[in-house]
N, C-alpha and C positions, 0 to 999 in steps of 0.2 A: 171259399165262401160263395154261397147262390144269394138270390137274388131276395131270399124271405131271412135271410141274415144280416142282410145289409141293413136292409128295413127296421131289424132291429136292436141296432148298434144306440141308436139315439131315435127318440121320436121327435125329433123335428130335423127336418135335414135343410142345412141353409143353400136359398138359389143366389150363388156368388159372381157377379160382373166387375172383374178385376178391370181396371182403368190404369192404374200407377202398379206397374209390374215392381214396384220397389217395397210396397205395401204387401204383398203376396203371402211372404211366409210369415211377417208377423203376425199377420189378419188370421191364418191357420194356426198358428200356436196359442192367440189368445183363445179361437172357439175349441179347440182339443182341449187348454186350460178349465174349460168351463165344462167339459161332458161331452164335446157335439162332435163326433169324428169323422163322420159319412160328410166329404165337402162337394157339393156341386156348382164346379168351374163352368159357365157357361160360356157357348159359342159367342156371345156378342161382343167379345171387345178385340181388339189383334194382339192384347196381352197375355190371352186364355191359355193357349196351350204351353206358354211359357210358363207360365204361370202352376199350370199342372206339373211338369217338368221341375221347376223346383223346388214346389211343395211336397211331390214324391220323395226329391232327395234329399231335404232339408228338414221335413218334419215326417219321419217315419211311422208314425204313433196315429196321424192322419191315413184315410182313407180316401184318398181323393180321386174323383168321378169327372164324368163330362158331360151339361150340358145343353139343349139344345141341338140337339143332334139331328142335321136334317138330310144328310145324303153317308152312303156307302163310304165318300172317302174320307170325309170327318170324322167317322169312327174312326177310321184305320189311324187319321196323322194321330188322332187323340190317345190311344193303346201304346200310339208306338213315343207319344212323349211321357206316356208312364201312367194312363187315365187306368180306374181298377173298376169302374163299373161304370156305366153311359144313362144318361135318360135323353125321351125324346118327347118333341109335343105329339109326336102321331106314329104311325107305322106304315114302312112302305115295306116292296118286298125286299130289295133290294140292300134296306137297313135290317132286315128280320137278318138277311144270309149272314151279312158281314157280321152280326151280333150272336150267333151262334157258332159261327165258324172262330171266334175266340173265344170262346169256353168261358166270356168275365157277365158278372149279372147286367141286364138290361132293363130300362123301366119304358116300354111304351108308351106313348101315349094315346090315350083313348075318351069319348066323351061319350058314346050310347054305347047300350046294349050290343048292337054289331058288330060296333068296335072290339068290343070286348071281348067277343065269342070269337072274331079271327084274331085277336091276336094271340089268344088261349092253343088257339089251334095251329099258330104256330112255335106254339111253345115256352112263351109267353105269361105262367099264370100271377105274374104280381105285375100289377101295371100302375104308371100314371093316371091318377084323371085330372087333365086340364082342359079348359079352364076350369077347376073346380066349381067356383061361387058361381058362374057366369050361365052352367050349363043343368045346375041343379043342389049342386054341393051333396050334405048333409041325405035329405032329402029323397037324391037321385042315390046316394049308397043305399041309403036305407034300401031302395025298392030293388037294387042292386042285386040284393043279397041274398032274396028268394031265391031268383031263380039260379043264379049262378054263385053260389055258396063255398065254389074251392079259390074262386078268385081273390085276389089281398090287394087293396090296395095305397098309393099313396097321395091324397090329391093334391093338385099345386095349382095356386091362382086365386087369389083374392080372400088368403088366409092367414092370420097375424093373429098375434098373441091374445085377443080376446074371442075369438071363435076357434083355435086348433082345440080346443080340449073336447067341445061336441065332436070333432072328426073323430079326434084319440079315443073316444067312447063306445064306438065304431066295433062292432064283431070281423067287421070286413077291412080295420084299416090300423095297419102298423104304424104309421109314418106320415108326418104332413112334412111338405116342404114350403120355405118361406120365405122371403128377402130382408124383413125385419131380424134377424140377427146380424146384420150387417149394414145400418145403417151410414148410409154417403156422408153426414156428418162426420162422425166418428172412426170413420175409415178415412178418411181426406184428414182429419185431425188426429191420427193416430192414438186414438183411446182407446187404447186396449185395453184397457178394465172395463170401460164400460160394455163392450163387446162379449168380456170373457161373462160378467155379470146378467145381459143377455144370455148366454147360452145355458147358465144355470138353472136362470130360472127356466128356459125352453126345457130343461131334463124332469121340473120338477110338472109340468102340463100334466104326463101323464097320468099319475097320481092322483091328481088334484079331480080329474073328470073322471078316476073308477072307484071312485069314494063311496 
């Protein structure tokens, strides 16, 4: 799998901060229940890579990722607890090597044009844009698109259920990523239906904006 298939496993890919490592696999079973298989575990809690570790083993049907990913060795511990593709809010070089010297898809992060051109050139061509809303959104792909038109993106930041579908609209964009499929509520409350319900309707976004 590269990195423009992942993309399009689901069009919304949820940003997940595991808290209650005990929450873990139900929380991925309910969103694979509903359509949404690309999970991204991020770096911010000390449950994360447990967490990736036995969502790998526990729910095989998931695709689960890493992230937040901000140094060389984050990737590595993340791969080697069984992460199957990384995002990051930016790109250094020293995350480019590591994320090509394992062969798994990477989503840079990027917010202008420059950005985008080195990350391209390093091989790189589906990236992050975060902070999406903050640095232009919609807007900033559109104008995106002229000139650098092989790039695909996925943007994350300040995008929820009533603006992903203008991204998904997008010539230039596979995949928005979001923290609303996973509300602290219903995750502390163990609502898995309502989560799995959430993820439904995230599958049907697409649709809905190429009408």
């Amino acid at each position: 799998m590269n990195a423009l298939e992942l993309l399009e496993q689901s069009p919304v890919m949820p940003v997940i901060v595991i808290q209650d490592i005990d929450t873990a696999v139900e929380l991925a079973r309910a969103l694979v229940a509903g359509g949404v298989r690309s999970l991204e575990i991020t770096l911010r809690s000390d449950a994360a890579l447990q967490a990736i570790t036995l969502i790998s083993q526990e729910v095989p049907e998931a695709l689960v990722g890493v992230g937040t990913v901000r140094n060389a060795r984050q990737w590595d511990a993340a791969v080697q607890a069984g992460a199957r593709f990384g995002v990051s809010p930016g790109l250094t070089a020293d995350i480019a090597a590591a994320a090509q010297a394992s062969g798994l898809p990477f989503l840079p992060g990027i917010a202008t044009a420059s950005e985008a051109m080195y990350a391209a050139d390093q091989g790189f061509s589906v990236q992050k844009l975060f902070p999406a809303e903050a640095v232009g959104g919609v807007t900033l792909l559109k104008a995106l698109h002229g000139p650098l038109p092989e790039i695909t993106f996925c943007p994350t930041g300040g995008i929820h259920a009533e603006n992903a579908g203008k991204y998904l609209a997008l010539p230039n964009v596979k995949c928005v990523g979001g923290s609303w499929l996973t509300p602290k509520d219903a995750v502390e409350g163990r609502l898995w239906d309502v989560i799995t319900e959430l993820a439904r309707a995230a599958c049907q976004i697409r649709q809905a904006a190429t009408r």
